[in-house]
C-alpha positions as CSV (number, residue, x, y, z in Angstrom):
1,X,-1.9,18.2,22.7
2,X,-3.3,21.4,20.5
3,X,-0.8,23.4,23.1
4,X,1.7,21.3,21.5
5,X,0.7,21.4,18.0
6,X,0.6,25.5,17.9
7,X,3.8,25.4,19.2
8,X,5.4,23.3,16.7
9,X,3.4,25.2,14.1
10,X,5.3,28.3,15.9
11,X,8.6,26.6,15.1
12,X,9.1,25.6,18.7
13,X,9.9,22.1,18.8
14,X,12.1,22.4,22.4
15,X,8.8,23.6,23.7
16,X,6.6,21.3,22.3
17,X,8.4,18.4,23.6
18,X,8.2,19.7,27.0
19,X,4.5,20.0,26.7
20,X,4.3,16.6,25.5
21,X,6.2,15.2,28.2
22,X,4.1,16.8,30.8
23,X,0.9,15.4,29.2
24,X,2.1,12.0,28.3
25,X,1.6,10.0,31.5
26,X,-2.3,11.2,31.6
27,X,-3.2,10.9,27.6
28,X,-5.8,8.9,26.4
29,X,-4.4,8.3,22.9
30,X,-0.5,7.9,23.9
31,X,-0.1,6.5,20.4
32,X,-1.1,10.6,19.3
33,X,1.4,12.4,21.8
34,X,4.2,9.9,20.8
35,X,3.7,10.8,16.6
36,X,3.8,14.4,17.8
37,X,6.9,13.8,20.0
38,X,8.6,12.4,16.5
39,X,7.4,15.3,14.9
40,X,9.3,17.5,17.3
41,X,12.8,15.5,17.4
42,X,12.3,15.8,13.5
43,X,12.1,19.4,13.7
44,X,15.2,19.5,15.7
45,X,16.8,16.7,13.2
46,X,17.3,14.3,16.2
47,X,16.8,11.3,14.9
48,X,17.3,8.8,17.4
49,X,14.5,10.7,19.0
50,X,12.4,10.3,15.7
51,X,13.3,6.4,15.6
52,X,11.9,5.8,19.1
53,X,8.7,7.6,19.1
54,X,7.5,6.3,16.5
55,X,8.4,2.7,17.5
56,X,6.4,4.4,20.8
57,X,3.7,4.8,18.6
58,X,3.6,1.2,17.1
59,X,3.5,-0.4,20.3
60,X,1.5,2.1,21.9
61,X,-1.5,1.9,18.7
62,X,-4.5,-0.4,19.0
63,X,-5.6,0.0,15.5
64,X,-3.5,-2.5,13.3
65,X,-3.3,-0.7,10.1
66,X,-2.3,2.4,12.3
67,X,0.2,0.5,13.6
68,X,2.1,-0.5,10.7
69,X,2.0,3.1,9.5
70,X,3.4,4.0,12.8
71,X,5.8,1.3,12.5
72,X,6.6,1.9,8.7
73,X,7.9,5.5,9.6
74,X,9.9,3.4,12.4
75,X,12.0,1.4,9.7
76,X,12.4,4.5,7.4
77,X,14.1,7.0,10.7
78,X,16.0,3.5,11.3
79,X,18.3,4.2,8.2
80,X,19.3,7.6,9.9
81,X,21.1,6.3,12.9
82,X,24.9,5.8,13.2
83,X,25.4,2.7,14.3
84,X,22.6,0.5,12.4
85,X,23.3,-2.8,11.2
86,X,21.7,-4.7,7.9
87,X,20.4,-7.5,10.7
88,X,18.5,-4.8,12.6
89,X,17.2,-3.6,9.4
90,X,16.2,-7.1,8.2
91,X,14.9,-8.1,12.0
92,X,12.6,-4.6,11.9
93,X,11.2,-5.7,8.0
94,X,10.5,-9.1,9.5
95,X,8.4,-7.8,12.2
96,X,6.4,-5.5,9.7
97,X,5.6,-8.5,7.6
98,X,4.0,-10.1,11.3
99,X,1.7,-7.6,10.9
100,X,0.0,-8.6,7.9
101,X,0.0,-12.3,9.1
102,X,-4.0,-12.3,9.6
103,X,-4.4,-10.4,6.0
104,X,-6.7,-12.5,3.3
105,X,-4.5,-11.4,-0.3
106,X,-6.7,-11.4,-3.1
107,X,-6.9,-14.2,-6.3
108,X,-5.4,-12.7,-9.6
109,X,-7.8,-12.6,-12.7
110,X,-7.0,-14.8,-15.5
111,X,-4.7,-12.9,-18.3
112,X,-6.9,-12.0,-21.2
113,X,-5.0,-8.7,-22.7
114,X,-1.8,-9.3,-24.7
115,X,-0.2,-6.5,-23.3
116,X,1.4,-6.8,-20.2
117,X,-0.1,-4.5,-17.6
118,X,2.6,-2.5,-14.9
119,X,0.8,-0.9,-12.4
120,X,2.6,1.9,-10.6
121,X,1.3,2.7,-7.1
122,X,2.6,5.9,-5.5
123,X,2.3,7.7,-2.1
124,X,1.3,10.5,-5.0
125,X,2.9,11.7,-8.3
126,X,3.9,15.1,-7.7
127,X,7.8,16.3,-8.1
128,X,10.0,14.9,-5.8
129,X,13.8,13.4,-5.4
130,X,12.4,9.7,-6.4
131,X,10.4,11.0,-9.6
132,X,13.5,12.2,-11.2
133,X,14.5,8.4,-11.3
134,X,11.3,7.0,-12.2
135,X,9.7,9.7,-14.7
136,X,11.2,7.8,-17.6
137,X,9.2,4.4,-16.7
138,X,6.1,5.9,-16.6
139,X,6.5,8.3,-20.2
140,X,9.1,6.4,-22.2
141,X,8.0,2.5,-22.3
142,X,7.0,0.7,-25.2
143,X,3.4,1.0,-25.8
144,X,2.9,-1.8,-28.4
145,X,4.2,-4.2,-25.6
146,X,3.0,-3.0,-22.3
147,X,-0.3,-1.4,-20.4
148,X,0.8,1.2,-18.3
149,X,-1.4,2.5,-15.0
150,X,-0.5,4.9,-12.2
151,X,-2.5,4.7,-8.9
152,X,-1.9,7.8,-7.0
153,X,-2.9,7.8,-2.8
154,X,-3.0,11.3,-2.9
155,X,-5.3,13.5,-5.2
156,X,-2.8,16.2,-4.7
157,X,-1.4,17.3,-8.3
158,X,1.3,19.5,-10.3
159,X,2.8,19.9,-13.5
160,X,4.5,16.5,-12.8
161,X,0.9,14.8,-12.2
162,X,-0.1,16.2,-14.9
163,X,2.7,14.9,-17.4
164,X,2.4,11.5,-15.7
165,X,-1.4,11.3,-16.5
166,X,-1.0,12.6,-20.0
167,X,1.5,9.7,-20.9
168,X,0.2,6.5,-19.1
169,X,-2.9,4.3,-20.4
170,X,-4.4,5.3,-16.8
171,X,-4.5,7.3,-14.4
172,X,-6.2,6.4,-10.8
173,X,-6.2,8.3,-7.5
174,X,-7.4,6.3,-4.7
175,X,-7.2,8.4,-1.7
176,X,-10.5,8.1,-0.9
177,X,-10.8,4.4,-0.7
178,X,-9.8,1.7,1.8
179,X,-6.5,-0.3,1.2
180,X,-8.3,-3.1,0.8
181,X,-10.5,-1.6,-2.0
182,X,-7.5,-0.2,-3.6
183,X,-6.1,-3.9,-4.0
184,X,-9.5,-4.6,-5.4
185,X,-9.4,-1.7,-8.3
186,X,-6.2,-2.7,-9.2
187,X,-6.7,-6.3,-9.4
188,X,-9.7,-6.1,-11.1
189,X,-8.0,-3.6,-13.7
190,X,-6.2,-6.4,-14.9
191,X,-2.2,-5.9,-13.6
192,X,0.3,-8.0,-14.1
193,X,2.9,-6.3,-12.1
194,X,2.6,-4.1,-9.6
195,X,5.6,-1.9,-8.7
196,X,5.4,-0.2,-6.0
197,X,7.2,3.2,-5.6
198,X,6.8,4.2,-2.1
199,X,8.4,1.1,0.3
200,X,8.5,2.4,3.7
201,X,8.2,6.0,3.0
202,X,5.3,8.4,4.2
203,X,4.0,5.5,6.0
204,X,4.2,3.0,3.6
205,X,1.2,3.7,2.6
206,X,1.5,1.9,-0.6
207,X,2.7,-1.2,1.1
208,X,-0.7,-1.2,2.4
209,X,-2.2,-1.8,-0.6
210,X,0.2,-4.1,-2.5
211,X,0.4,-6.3,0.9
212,X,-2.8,-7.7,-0.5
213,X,-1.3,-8.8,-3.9
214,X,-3.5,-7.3,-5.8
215,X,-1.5,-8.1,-9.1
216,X,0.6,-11.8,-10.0
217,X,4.0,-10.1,-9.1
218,X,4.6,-6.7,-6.2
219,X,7.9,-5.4,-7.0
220,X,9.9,-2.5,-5.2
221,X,12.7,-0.5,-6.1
222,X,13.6,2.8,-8.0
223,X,11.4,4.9,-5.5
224,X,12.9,2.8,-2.2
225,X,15.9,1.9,-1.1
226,X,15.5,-1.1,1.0
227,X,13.5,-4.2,1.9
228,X,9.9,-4.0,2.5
229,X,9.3,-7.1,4.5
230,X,6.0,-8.1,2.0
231,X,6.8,-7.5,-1.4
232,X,8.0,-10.5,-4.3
233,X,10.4,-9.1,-6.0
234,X,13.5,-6.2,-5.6
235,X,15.0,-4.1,-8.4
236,X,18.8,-3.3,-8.1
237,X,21.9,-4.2,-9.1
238,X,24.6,-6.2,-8.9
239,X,27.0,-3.4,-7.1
240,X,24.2,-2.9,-4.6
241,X,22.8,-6.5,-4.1
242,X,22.8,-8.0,-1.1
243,X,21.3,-10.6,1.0
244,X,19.6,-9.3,3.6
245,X,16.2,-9.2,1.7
246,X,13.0,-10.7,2.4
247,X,12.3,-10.5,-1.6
248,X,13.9,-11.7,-4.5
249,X,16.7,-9.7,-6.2
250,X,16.1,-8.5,-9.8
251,X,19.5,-7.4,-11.0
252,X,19.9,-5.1,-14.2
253,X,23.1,-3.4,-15.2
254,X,22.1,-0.3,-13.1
255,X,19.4,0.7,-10.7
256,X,18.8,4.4,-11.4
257,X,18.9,6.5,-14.3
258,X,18.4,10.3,-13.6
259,X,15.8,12.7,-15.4
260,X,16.6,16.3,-14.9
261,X,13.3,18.5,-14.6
262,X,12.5,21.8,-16.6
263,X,14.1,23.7,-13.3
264,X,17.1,21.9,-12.8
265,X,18.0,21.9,-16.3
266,X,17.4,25.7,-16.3
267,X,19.4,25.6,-12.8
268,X,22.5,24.0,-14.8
269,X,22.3,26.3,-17.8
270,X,22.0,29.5,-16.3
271,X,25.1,28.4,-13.3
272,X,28.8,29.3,-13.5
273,X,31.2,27.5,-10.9
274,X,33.4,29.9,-9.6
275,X,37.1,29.4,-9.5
276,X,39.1,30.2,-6.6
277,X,42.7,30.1,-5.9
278,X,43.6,26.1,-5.3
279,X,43.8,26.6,-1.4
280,X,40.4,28.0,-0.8
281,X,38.2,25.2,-1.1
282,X,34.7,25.0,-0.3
283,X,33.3,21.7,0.6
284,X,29.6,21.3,0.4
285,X,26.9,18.8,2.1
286,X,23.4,19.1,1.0
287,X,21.6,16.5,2.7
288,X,18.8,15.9,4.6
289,X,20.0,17.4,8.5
290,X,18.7,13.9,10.4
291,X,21.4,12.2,7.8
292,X,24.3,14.1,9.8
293,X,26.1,11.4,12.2
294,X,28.5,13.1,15.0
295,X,31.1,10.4,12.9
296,X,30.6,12.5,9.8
297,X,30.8,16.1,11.4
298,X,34.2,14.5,13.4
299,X,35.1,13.5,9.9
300,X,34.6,17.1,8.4
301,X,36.4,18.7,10.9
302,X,39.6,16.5,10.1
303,X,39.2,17.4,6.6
304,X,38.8,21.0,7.5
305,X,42.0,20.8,9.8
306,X,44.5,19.7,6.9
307,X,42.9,21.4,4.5
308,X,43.9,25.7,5.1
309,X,41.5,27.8,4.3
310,X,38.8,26.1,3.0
311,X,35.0,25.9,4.6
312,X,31.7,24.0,4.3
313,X,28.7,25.0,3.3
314,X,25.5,23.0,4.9
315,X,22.2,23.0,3.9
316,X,18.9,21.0,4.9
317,X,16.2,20.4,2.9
318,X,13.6,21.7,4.7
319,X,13.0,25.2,5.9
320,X,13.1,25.2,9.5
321,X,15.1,27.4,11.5
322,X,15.0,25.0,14.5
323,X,17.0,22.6,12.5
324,X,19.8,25.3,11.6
325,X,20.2,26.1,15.0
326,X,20.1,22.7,16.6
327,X,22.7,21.7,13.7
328,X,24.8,24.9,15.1
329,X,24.8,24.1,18.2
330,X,26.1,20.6,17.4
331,X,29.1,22.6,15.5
332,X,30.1,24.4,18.4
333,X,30.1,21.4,20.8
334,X,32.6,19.5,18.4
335,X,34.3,22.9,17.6
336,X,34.2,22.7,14.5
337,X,34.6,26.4,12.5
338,X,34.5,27.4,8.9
339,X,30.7,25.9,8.9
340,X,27.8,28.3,7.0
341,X,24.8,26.3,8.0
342,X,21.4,27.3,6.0
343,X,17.8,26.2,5.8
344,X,16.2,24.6,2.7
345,X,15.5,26.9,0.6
346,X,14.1,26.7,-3.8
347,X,17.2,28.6,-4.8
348,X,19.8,26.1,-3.4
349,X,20.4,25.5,-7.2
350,X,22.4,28.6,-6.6
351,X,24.7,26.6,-4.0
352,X,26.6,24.4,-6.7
353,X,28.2,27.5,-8.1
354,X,30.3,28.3,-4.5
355,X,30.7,24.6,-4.2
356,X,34.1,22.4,-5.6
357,X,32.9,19.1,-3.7
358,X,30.2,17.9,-2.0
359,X,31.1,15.2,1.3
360,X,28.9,12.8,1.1
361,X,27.1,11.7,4.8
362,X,26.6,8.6,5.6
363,X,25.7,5.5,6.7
364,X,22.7,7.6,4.7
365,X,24.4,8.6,2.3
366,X,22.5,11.1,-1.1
367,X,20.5,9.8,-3.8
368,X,18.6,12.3,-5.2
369,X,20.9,14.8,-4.1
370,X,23.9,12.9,-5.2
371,X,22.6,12.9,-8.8
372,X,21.6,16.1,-8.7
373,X,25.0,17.3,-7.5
374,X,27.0,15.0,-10.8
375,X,24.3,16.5,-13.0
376,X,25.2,20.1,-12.2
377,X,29.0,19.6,-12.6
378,X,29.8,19.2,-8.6
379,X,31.4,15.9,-7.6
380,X,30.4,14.3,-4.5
381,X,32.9,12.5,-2.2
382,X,31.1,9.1,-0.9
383,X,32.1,6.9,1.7
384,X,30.6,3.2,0.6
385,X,28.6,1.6,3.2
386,X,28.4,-2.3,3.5
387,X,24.5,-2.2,3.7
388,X,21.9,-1.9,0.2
389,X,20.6,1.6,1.3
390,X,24.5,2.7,2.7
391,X,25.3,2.1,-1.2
392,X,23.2,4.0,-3.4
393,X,25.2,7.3,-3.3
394,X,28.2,4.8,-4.8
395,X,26.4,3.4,-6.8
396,X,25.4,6.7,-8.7
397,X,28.8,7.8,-9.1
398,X,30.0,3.8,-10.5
399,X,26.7,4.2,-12.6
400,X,28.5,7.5,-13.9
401,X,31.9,6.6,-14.0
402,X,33.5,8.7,-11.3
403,X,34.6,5.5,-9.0
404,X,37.5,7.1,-8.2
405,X,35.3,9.7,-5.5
406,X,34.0,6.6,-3.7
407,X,36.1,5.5,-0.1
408,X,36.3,2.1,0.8
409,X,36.8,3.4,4.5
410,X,37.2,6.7,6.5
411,X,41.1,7.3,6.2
412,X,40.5,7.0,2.4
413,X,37.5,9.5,2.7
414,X,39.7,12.0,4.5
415,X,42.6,11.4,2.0
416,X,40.5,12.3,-1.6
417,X,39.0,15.5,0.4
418,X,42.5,16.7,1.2
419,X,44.1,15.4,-1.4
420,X,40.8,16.6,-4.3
421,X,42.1,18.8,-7.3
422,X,39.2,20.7,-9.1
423,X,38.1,19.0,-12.2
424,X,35.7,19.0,-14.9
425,X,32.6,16.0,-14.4
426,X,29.9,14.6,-16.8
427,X,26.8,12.6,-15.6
428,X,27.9,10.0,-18.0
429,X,25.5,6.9,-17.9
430,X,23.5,8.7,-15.1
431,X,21.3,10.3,-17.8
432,X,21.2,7.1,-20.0
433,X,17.2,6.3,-19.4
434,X,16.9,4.5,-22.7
435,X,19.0,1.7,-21.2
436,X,17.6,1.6,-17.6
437,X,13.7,1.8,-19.4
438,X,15.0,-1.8,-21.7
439,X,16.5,-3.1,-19.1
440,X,13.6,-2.6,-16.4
441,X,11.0,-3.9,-19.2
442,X,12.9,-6.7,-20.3
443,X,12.9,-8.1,-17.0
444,X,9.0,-7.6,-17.2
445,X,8.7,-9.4,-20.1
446,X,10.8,-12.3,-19.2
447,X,8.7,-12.7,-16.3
448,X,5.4,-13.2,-17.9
């Protein structure tokens, strides 16, 4: 296995899944080379091949809590593939609740304070896509009202950290201590609600703790976009809502308002789209590489073939050349030209000012980068999906009053592309925090 670790460290994933095939029949912790084998179809942004390791893994495990990490990071590379259905979805979340069928959950302390206390638990409070929609709850609440904590599995800090800690009533990391004791510290610190901001990302590491309802009510949303399998409560909306949930539905007018940080507002600022002549345009897709279907990139190239002269610009999110190349080689098989595929990199603010309109992927469609893309003046082209996750990209351009870029199907998708004119766009509502920060505390305060 440490032939295969050095070899993905190399930025040879091809390699490193040979290896691990060799080795796999002989291992003693299968469970190990299958996590690694994930690791490698991620580096090559395969991810069925991501999907079925790590259900590999899950099945393969011994330890349980192992397991329903292993099986967490199952459900999340589930949201990639093509043809997934909400009842696959809802089946995998039911089988991830199984696994917390022997787990003792701990008795709430009596309410003494008058305040109610929100505990927010986080896989760690460092920048990222989902702090940009929850930064206002944790800076901006009402302080005569409500106790604020933030319990962080990750000692790992930033500038974000930092901010986060200077504005709530508490800050806690507990990396260092069991799941079990976790649900302990925060029960015994007196929450009320406990609203978790991870779901099934990074291992749903954070489900681990609030699976022992540690406070009266476990909510998710804002930081995930899907049922958990174990948690109360679900915030959304109404234009996302639907019922293939294991928790309850808390509707509010809308689910996400976006905070800009220091560097994307300085991004926005210092930009200047460029205008080309009305026949050259260049399309844009931003996403995460896994979140490419062959559908989508069959998709493109239609749009590509009525529209003359025009190209797309991709770029991942991460930095890995084996993921540029693997999303190349894809492009040639399809034949599909005018493509400039690039790697993540920290000046992809730079992107939005080549870019007149982003194409949305999907069944997975943007979030973060949606937003992103309204706030900087680029509008994104979505395709709606029928499932809660498949949604959200919609739902952020409804939420900022560009409905007319979301496709109810793919012949309308490839009509707006061909059909888009260039046009001025404002985030609208998208920025409106005041009203998503009432609206998520009200809800708080009608439940206790």
């Amino acid at each position: 296995m440490e032939v295969a670790k050095k070899l993905l460290a190399q930025g040879k994933p091809l390699a490193a899944l040979e290896r691990l095939k060799e080795i796999l029949p002989a291992a003693d912790e299968v469970w190990k080379v299958h996590e690694l084998i994930g690791a490698a179809f991620h580096d090559l942004a395969d991810s069925e091949g991501v999907a079925q390791a790590y259900l590999n893994a899950a099945q393969s495990d011994t330890i349980l809590r192992m397991q329903r990490a292993h099986f967490s990071n199952y459900i999340f590379a589930l949201h990639y593939l093509p043809k997934i259905t909400a009842e696959n979805l809802l089946d995998a979340a039911q089988i991830y609740k199984s696994l917390y069928r022997e787990i003792e959950t701990l008795t709430p302390l009596k309410k003494s304070a008058k305040k109610i206390h929100v505990a927010y638990i986080s896989p760690h409070f460092l920048d990222s896509s989902a702090a940009r929609f929850y930064e206002s709850l944790l800076t901006d609440y009402d302080r005569e009202k409500f106790f604020v904590t933030a319990w962080s599995m990750s000692a790992r800090e930033d500038s974000f950290t930092k901010k986060i800690r200077r504005n709530v009533d508490g800050f806690f990391c507990i990396e260092e201590t069991s799941f079990e004791e976790a649900a302990l510290k925060i029960r015994d610190s007196g929450a009320d609600i406990l609203f978790d901001l991870g779901g099934q990302s990074e291992g749903g590491v954070t489900l681990q703790v609030a699976a022992y309802k540690p406070a009266r009510v476990q909510i998710s949303g804002v930081g995930y976009f899907d049922t958990t399998g174990i948690l109360d409560y679900f915030l959304t909306d109404n234009f996302l809502a639907d019922e293939n949930f294991t928790e309850k539905l808390l509707k509010i007018e809308n689910a996400f308002a976006f905070t800009p940080n220091e560097k994307i507002s300085t991004a926005k600022n210092t930009n200047h789209l460029t205008i080309y002549p009305s026949d050259h345009l260049t399309f844009g897709c931003l996403n995460n590489f896994l979140k490419i279907t062959d559908e989508y990139l069959l998709t493109v190239k239609k749009i590509l073939a009525q529209v003359e002269k025009s190209k797309i610009i991709f770029r991942d999110t991460t930095p890995l050349e084996s993921r540029r190349v693997a999303l190349l080689e894809r492009l040639k098989n399809l034949e599909i030209e005018r493509a400039e595929v690039f790697v993540g990199a920290d000046n992809f603010f730079e992107d939005y000012a080549q870019l007149d309109l982003i194409l949305d992927t999907f069944p997975y469609n943007g979030g973060f980068m949606t937003a992103l893309a309204i706030y900087m003046g680029v509008p994104v082209l979505n395709l709606r999906g029928k499932m809660h996750f498949s949604k959200v990209g919609a739902d952020i351009l409804r939420i900022a009053g560009l409905e007319n870029f979301i496709a109810e199907n793919l012949d309308e998708y490839i009509k707006k592309a061909v059909n888009f004119k260039r046009q001025k766009i404002s985030a609208g509502k998208l920025t409106d925090t005041k009203n998503f920060i009432d609206s998520v505390y009200k809800i708080f305060t009608e439940m206790f």
